[in-house]
N, C-alpha and C positions, 0 to 999 in steps of 0.2 A: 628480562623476560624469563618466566620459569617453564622450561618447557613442559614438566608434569603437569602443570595446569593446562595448560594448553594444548596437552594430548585427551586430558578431561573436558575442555570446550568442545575437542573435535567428537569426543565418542557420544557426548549429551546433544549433536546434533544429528549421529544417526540415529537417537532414539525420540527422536523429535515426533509429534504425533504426525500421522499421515494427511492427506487433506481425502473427503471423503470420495469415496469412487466416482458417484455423481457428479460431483464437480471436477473430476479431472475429465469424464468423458463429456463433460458439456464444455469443455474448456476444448478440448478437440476439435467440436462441431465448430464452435466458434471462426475457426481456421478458412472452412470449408462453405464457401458462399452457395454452393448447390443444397445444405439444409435445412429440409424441412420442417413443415412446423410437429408431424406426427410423429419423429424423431425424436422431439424435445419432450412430447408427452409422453413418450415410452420411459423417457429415462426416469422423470418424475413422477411415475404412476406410482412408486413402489415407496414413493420417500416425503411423506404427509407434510412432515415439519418441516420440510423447504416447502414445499408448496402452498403452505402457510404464511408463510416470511413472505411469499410473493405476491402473495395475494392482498396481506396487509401495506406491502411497499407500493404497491399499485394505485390501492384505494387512499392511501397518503398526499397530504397537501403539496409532496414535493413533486408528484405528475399533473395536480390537479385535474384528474381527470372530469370529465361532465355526467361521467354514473358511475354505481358502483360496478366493479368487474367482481365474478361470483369465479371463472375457473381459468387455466389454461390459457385454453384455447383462447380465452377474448385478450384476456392480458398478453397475450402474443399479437393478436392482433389491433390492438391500442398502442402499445407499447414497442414492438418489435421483439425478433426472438435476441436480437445481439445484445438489446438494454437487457431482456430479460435474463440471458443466462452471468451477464455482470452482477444482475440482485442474486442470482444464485450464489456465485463466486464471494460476494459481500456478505452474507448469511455466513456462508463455511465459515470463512477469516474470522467473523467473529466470535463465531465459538471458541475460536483460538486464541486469541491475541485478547480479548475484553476483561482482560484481568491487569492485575496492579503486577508494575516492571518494577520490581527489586532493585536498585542499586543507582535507577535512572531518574528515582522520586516522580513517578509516575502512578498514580492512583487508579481503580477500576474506572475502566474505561476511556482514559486521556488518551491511552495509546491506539484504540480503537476510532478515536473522535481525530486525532493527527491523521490516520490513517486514508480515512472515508474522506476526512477533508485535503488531502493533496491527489485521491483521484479524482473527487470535482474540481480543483483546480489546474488537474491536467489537463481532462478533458473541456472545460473553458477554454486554454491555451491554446490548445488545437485547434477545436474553432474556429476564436479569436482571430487565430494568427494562419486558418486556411491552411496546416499544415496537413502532408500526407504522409499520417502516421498510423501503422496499424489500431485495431481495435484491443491491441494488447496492452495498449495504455493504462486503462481504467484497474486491471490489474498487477499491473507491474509496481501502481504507484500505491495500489491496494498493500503490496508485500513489501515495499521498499524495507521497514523495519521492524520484518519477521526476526530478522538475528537478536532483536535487541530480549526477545524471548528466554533465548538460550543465556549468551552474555549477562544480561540484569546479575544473576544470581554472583557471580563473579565479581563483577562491579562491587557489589553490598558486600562481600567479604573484603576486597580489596581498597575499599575505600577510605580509610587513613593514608593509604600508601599514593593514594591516586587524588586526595589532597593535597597531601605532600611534594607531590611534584611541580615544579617550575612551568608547568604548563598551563595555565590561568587565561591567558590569551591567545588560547590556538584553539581548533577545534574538536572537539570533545572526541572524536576517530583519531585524530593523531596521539591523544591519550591513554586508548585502547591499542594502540596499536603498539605504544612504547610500552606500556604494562603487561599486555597479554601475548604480543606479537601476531592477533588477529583483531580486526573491529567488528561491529553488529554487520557493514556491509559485506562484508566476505563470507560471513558466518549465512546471511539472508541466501544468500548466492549458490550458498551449498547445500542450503536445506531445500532452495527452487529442484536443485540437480535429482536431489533426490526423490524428490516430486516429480519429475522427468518435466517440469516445464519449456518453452522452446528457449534454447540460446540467448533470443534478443532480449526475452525479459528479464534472464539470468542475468544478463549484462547489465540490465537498467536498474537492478537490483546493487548488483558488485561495483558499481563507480555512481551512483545516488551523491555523491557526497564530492568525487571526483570526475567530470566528466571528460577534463580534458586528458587526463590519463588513461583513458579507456582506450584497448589498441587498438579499437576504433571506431571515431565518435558518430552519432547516430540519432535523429532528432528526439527520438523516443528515450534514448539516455537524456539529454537535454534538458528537455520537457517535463520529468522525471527530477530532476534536479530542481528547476527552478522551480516546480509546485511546493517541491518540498521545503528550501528555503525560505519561498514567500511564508507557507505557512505558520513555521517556524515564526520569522519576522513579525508576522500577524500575531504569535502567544499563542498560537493552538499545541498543545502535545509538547509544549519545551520542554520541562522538568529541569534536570543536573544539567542536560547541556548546555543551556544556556543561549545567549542568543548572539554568539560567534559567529556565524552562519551571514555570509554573503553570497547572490548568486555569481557564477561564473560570468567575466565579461565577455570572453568568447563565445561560451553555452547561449548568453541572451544574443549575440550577435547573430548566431548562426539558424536562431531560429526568428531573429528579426523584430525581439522583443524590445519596448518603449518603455518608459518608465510610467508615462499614460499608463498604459494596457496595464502596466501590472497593479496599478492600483484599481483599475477598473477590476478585474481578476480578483483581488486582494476583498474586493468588497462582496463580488456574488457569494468568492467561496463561503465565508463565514455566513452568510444566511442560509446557502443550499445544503453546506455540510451539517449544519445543527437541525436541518429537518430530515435529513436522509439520514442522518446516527440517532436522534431519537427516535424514529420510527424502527430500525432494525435492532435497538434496545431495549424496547419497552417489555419485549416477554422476553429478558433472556434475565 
């Protein structure tokens, strides 16, 4: 491990872009079952181009709504305001993240389409499997691999080195973590902190890869995990990692997952993710 690199990992993640205000204070409300809906319009009065994105994700085959919704107000109530401020939430992230990951052999947009598709497969799971797991799901599984942002660039310089190593058969984090002495999930974890997101997503973020190491496990870690593996499994967003990736047997135990469900899971995602990413792609 060279620790100068690695004090360069750590200062390229306080300079990491912000997430926009908007979205942090609609991610608050989220929290707070008492709000309303002239809340949600306040915040988005001032901020066109999200309220654009929602409006097109609304009128999208992925709602199928039965008319067109023209503001707000109806797509709040078609929709709900908690789906609505997750298309908000979805919008940001892609401003951020819909570029090509350096190092990861990740091309514009793979890592945004991996993304979107393990929060519809979270939120299937949940579902699915009847669990009572916050509504922080949909975004936790959104950010799971924000690190991989920072890291990439790293990767791509250090990549003979990280060929070079006897680790061919393990998983593509325990590689980062013997080269760089941090991986994308730590890195994802620190950059949430810094967004002052809450604890639990921070968490579901920082053990994404490891759930049963987490000092303490949590369906929402879990669930987080396996969407993201299925995914993986499925070919969505692999790139260098490759497809090392098994779920946890206790993670699927604990939330009472079948190898049924997961292929049933395994198949929505991939049609619901390729129409909810192209649609939040098309103008960017």
């Amino acid at each position: 491990m060279n620790q100068k690199e690695l004090n360069l990992i750590l200062d390229d993640v306080k300079s990491f872009p912000s997430m926009p205000a908007a979205a942090l204070k609609l991610l608050t409300l989220l929290k707070d079952e008492n709000t309303s809906n002239t809340q949600i319009e306040q915040i988005l009065r001032y901020e066109p181009g999200l309220t654009a994105n929602i409006l097109k994700l609304t009128n999208s085959a992925f709602f199928g709504l039965p008319k067109q919704i023209g503001s707000i107000r109806q797509a709040i109530l078609m929709i709900g305001w908690k789906k609505l401020i997750q298309i908000v939430l979805a919008s940001c992230v892609s401003a951020i993240i819909d570029k090509p990951v350096q190092g990861y052999d990740l091309s514009p947009g793979d890592l945004w389409r991996h993304s979107i598709a393990v929060s519809v497969a979270s939120e299937t799971l949940v579902k699915e499997l009847k669990l009572s797991v916050s509504e922080e799901v949909f975004t936790a599984a959104l950010l799971h691999d924000v690190g991989k942002m920072v890291l990439g660039r790293y990767v791509k310089e250090d990549i003979a080195l990280i060929d070079g190593e006897e680790l061919q058969d393990v998983p593509f984090e325990q590689v980062e973590r013997s080269i760089f002495g941090i991986d994308h999930a730590e890195i994802g974890a620190n950059i949430l902190k810094r967004w002052s997101f809450p604890p639990s997503m921070i968490s579901a973020v920082r053990w994404h890869h490891e759930p049963d190491g987490a000092p303490k496990t949590s369906h929402l870690i879990d669930v987080v995990h396996v969407a993201d593996v299925l995914c993986l499994m499925s070919g969505i967003g692999v790139g260098r990692e490759g497809l090392q990736y098994r779920p946890s047997p206790t993670a699927c135990e604990r939330i009472g997952l079948t190898e049924a469900l997961l292929e049933k899971v395994a198949s929505q995602t991939l049609q619901w993710a390729n129409e909810l990413a192209a649609t939040l792609q098309a103008d960017s």
